[in-house]
Steps between C-alpha positions, in 0.01 A plus 500: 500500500436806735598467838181607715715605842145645648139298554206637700167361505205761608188465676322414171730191441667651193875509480705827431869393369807689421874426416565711847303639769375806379648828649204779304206466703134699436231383803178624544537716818426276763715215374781803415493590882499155603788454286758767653424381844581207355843671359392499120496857444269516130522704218197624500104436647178563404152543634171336456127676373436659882825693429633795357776623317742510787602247727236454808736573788311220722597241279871622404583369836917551503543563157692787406298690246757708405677192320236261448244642184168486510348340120111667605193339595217280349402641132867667480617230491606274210717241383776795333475691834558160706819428264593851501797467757604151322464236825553125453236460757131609613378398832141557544225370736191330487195441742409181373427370178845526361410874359746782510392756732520879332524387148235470227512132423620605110789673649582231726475262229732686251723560757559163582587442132782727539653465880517272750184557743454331835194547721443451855176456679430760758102412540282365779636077383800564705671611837710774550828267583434306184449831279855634662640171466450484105647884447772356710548213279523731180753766680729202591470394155601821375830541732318612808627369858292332728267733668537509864164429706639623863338776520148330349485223723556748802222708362287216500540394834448899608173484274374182693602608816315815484200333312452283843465802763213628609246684440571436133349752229333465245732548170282607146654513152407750239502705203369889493315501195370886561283692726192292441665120486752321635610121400516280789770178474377175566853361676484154306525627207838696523823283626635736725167587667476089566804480634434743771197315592710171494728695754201566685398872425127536564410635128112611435294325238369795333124340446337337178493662181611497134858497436765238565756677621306798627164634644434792388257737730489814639721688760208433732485109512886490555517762796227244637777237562652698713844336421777596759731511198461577138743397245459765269593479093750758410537396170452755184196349414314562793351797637727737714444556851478870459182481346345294742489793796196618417351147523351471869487128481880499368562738836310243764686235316849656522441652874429110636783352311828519440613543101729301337601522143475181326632466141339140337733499244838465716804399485467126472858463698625372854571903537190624475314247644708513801415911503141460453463207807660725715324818394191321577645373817567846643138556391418244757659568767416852488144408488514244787711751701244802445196275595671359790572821642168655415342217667738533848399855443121456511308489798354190644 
């Protein structure tokens, strides 16, 4: 009988088995990036339908392109191009409901005839600790040491810290969609936008409206929030800031706040978490600091 050395059950409950851990890794970008901070450097990556043929460099996080391939994006993609590099393991994600994120169900399904697949959950279900905590769980599995949360749990006490001064702005998420529309976050539906809230950051609602995840509207209704700082999608997908210059909504918006790029697909990884808390922290206290001088600056 075959020795099975290697067990790991994914966030669908199905178990992914192996006579050793395996050492040929494809991820879907996200997970890949998670992965090396993680120190399991894979094979190769690929994207989902919002992406193109090349790696989106706001999701690649550390990974070094030059060694890691890139299998292509959404309709590229199929179960030959997936096995192309011959892994022993997939690692995708999911945002509930158990389906692979980026693949055509067929391909997901014929792929899992073939290879080993395991699938986190990434959605709106879960916190940011217990979505870092389960790609933790898989790295160790795979050889990885224990990841070391110093510099996490200091940015977290920096992040609440500077989430308690005063006067506290006013923090909106969102995604450029062009000149004409812009896709506002609701924070409760994305993990890492609920965690700074749970820290204390004062995010805006964006306002009722279809979409769960996102309002969409016009450059207009969002300069109305007036947000003190805007966490701004750099992704790929979404529209770049160079075309927005011309917008004079996008202008009033960006001359009242300050901009931050936000990438909703992270890392999911004590690493990058710890980065992201304490780029929003310097946020913060650059924000409190400017309105507390302008206000000892203004006449009384």
């Amino acid at each position: 009988m075959e020795q099975t050395a290697w067990r790991f059950s994914d966030d669908r409950g199905q178990m992914s088995a192996a006579a050793a851990p395996p050492s040929r890794v494809v991820a879907y970008i996200q997970a890949g990036a998670t992965l090396e901070d993680l120190g399991i450097r894979p094979l190769a990556v690929f994207g989902s339908f919002h992406d193109g043929p090349e790696p989106d460099p706001a999701k690649s996080g550390a990974l070094p392109l030059d060694e890691v391939g890139c299998l292509g994006a959404g309709a590229d993609l199929d179960v030959e191009a997936l096995l192309a590099p011959e892994p022993d393991l997939v690692v995708a994600v999911s945002y509930g409901g158990g389906q692979v994120y980026g693949l055509d169900p067929e391909t997901a399904k014929h792929l899992e005839e073939r290879v080993p697949v395991v699938v986190l959950d990434v959605g709106q279900a879960h916190t940011p600790a217990r979505i870092r905590g389960r790609f933790a769980d898989l790295a160790r599995s795979l050889g990885a040491p224990r990841e070391d949360a110093a510099a996490l749990l200091a940015a977290e006490s920096r992040l609440r810290a500077a989430a308690a001064r005063t006067p506290r702005p006013r923090v909106l998420a969102l995604s450029p969609a062009s000149p004409d529309e812009v896709h506002l976050a609701r924070p409760q539906a994305w993990p890492e936008l609920r965690a700074l809230a749970e820290y204390g950051v004062d995010l805006i609602e964006p306002g009722e409206g279809a979409g769960a995840n996102w309002r969409t509207t016009g450059w207009p209704a969002a300069a109305e929030l007036r947000p003190g700082i805007a966490l701004v999608d750099v992704r790929s997908n979404a529209a770049p800031l160079g075309e927005l210059r011309s917008v004079a909504a996008w202008r009033a918006l960006e001359a009242g706040a300050r901009i931050l790029a936000w990438n909703p697909e992270s890392p999911c990884s004590a690493r990058a978490h710890a980065a992201w808390f304490g780029q929003v922290a310097g946020a913060l206290e650059e924000q409190v600091k400017t309105r507390g001088k302008s206000q000892e600056d203004s006449p009384t």
